[in-house]
N, C-alpha and C positions, 0 to 999 in steps of 0.2 A: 504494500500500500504506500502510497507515496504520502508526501508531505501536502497540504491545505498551502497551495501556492500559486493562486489564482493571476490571471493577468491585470484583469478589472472587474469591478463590480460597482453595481449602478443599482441605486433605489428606484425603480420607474414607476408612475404614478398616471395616475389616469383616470380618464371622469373628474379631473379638480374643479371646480366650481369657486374659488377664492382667487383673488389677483396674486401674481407673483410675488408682491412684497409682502402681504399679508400671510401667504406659503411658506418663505423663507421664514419669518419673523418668528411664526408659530414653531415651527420643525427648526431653529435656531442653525438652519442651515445654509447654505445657500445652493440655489439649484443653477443646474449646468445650462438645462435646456426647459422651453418651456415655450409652449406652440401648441395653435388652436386644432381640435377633433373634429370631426367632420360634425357633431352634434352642436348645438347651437350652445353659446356661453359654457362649453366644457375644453380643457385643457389635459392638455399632456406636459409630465414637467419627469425630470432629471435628476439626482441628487449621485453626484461622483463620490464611491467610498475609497479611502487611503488602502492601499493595495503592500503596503512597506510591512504592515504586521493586520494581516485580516482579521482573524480570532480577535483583535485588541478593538479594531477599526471597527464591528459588528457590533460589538458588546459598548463600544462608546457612539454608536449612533442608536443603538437602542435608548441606550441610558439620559441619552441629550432630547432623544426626538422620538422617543416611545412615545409619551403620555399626551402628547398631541397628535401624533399620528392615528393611536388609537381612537380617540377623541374623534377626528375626522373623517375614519372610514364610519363609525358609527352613525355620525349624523350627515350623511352623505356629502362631505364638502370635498371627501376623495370617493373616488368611486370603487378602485381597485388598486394596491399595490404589492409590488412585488419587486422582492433582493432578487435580481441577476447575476450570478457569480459566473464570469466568463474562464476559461481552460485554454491552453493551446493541446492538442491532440499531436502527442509524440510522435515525431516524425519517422522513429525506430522504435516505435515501439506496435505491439498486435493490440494493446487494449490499455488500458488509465482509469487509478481510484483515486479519487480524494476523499478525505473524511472531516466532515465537518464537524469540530465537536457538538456534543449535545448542549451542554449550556448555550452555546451560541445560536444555534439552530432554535432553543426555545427561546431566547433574549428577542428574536424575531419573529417567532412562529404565536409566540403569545399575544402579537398585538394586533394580528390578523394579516399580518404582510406574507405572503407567497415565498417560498426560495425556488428561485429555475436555477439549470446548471445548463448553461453556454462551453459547447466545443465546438473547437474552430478545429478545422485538417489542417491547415496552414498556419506557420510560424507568423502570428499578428506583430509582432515586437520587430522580426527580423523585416516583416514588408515595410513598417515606417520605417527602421533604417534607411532601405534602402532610398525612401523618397526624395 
């Protein structure tokens, strides 16, 4: 089993119904992206997690931006979110585990937020290099 050694991971959000500033201010974050849905006065917004120590970066965006996040999927001012943890897919390798631990997975999972697991086949890190 390999190490919890993600490339990126993104809080993505959807169905927000609050302005951006109002988004950030609440979730004491700030978001990356934040662009309108095809549905009327609903938003799509972003929030980039530090990727340098995950386990640390997960358990500290819970702890910062839990108790309004939960808050907001509750009284729909979010519609849907969910932790995207992205992988690059070994290039030598036939298959790939990561393990998230458990506390981190409930620091998440208790507030209603989703976790996806993103594999890429292709080296993402080595293509921006090469841009």
């Amino acid at each position: 089993m390999s190490q919890f050694e993600p490339f990126a991971i993104a809080l993505r959000l959807s169905g927000v119904t609050v302005d951006q500033h109002a988004l950030d201010t609440a979730l004491k974050q700030l978001s990356v992206r934040y662009e309108p849905e095809d549905a009327d006065n609903s938003f799509y917004a972003q929030v980039d997690v530090p990727v340098n120590n995950p386990v640390r970066a997960i358990l500290e965006l819970a702890d910062r931006s839990g108790p309004a996040l939960a808050a907001m999927l509750e009284d729909r001012r979010i519609g849907r979110a969910v932790l995207d943890i992205a992988f690059d897919y070994p290039s030598e390798g036939e298959s790939m585990s990561a393990r998230l631990p458990a506390h981190a997975a409930a620091a998440i999972a208790t507030l209603g937020v989703d976790i996806e697991f993103s594999v890429y086949l292709v080296d993402v890190e080595d293509d921006e290099d090469d841009a």
